[in-house]
C-alpha positions as a LaTeX table, in Angstrom:
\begin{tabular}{lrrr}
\hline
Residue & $x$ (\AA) & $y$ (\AA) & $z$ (\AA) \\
\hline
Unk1 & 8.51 & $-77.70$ & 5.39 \\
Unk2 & 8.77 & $-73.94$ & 4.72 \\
Unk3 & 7.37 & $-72.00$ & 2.09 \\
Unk4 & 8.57 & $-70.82$ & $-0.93$ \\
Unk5 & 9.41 & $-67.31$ & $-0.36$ \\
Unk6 & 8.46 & $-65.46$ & $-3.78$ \\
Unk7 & 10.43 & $-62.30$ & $-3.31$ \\
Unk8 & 8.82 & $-60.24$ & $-1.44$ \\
Unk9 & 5.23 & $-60.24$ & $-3.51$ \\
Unk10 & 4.29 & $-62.17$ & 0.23 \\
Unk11 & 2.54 & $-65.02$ & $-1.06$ \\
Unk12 & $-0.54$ & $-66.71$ & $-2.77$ \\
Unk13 & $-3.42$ & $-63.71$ & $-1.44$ \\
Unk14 & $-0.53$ & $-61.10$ & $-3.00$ \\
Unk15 & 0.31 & $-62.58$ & $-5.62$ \\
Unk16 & $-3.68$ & $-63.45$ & $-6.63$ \\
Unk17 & $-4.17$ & $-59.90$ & $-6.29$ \\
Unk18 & $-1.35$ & $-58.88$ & $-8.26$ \\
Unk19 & $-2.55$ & $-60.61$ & $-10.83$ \\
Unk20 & $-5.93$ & $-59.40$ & $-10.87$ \\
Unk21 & $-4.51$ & $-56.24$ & $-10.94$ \\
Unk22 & $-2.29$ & $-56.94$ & $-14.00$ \\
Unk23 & $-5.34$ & $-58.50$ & $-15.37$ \\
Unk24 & $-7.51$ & $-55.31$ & $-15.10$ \\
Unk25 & $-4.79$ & $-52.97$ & $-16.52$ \\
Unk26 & $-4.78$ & $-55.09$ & $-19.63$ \\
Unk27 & $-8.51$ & $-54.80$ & $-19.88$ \\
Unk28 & $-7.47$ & $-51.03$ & $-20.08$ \\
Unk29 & $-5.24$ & $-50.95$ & $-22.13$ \\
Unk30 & $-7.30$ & $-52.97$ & $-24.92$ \\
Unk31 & $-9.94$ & $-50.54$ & $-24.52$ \\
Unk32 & $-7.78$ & $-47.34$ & $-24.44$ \\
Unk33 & $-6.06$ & $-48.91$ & $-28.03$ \\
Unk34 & $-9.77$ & $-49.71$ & $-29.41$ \\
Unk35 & $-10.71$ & $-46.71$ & $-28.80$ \\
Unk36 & $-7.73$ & $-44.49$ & $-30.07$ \\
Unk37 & $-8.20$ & $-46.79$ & $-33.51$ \\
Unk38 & $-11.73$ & $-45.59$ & $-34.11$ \\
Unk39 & $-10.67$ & $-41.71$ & $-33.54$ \\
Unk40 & $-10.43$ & $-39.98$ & $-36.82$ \\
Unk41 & $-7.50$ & $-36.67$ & $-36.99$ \\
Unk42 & $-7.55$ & $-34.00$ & $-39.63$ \\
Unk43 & $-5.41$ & $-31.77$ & $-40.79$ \\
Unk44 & $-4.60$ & $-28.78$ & $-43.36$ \\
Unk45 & $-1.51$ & $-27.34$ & $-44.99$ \\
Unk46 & $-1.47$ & $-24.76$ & $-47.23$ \\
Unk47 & $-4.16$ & $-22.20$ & $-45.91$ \\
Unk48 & $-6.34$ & $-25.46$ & $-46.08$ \\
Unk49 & $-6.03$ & $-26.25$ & $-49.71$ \\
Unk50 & $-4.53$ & $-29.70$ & $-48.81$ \\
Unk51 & $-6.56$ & $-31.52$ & $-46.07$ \\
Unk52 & $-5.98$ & $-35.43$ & $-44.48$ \\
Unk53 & $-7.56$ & $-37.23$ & $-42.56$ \\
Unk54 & $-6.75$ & $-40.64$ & $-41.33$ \\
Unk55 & $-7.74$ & $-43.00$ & $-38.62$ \\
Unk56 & $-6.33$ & $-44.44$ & $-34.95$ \\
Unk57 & $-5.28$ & $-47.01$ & $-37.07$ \\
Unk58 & $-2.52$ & $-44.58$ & $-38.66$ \\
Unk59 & $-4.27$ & $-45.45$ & $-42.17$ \\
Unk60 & $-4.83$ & $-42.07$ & $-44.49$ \\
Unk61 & $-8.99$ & $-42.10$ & $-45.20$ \\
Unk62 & $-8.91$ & $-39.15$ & $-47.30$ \\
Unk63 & $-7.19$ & $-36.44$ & $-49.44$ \\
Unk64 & $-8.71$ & $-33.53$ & $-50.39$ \\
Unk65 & $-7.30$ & $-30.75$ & $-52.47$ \\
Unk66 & $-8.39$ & $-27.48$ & $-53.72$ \\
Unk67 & $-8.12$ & $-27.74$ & $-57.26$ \\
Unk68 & $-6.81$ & $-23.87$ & $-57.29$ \\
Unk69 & $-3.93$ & $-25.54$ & $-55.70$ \\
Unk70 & $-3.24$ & $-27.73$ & $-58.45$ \\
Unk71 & $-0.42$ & $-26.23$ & $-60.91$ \\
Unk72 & 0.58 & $-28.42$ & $-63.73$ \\
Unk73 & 4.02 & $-26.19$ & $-63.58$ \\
Unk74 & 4.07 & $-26.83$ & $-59.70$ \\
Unk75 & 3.66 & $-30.46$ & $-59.14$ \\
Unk76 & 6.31 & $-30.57$ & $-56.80$ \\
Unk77 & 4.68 & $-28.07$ & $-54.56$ \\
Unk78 & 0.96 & $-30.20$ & $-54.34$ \\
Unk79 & 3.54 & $-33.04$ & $-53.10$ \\
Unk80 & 5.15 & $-31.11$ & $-50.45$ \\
Unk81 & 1.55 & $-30.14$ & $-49.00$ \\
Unk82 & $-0.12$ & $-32.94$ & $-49.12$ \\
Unk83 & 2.89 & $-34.57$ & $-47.17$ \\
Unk84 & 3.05 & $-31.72$ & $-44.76$ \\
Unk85 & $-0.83$ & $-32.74$ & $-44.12$ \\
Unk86 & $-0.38$ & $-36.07$ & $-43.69$ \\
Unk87 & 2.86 & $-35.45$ & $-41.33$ \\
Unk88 & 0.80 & $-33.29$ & $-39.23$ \\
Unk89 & $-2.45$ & $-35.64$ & $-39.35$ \\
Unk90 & $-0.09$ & $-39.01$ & $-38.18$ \\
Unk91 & 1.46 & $-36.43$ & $-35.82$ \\
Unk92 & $-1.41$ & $-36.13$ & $-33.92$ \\
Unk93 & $-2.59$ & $-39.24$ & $-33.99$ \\
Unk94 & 0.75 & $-40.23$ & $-31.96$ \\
Unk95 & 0.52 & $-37.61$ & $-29.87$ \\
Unk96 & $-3.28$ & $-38.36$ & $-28.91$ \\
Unk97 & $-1.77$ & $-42.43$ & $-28.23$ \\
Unk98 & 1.05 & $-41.42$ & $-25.89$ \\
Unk99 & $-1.05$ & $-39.00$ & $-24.16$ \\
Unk100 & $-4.08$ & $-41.45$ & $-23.79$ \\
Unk101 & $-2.20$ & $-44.73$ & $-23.22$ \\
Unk102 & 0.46 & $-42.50$ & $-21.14$ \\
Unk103 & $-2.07$ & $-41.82$ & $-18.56$ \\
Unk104 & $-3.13$ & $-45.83$ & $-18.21$ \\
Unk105 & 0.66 & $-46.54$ & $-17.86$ \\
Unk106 & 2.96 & $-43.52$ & $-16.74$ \\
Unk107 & 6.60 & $-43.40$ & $-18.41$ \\
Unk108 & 5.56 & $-46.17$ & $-20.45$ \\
Unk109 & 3.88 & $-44.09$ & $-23.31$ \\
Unk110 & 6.73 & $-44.71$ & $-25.52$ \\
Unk111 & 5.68 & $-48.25$ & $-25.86$ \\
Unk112 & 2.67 & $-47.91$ & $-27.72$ \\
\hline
\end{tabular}
């Protein structure tokens, strides 16, 4: 009786270490993503009046604002930089992801 022919992956031996292969790069990638969620990113707008931080796990730790920047008259400006800091915080939290993970699985960045 012949074998099964599986495609070209040539057999049990390939396929085995195919699969330890796979195997491994998921081992990477679960320590690539624990390690992105325990980075922390800052960042400023207004001269640094507004500043964010938040973690890997795109949660916002903290807000701080200079309370020069707060303008009872202006509320609506306080609101447009502490969103501009958070924007720029989450922004490089992705960037830092697609980057890392990017590296562990070329062209597939956008995934994660």
């Amino acid at each position: 009786m012949a074998r099964p022919n599986f495609g070209g992956f040539g057999g049990g031996q390939n396929m085995q270490q195919l699969m330890r292969q796979a195997q491994k790069m998921q081992q990477q990638m679960t320590e690539m993503q624990e390690k992105l969620e325990s980075q922390e990113y800052e960042a400023a707008s207004g001269g640094g009046m507004v500043q964010v931080k938040v973690s890997g796990k795109r949660e916002v730790m903290s807000v701080t604002i200079n309370p020069t920047v707060v303008d009872p008259d202006d509320v609506e400006m306080l609101e447009d930089l502490v969103k501009a800091a958070v924007n720029e915080a989450l922004r490089k939290c992705e960037e830092d992801r697609e980057s890392t993970m990017g590296k562990l699985a070329p062209g597939m960045g956008g995934l994660f």
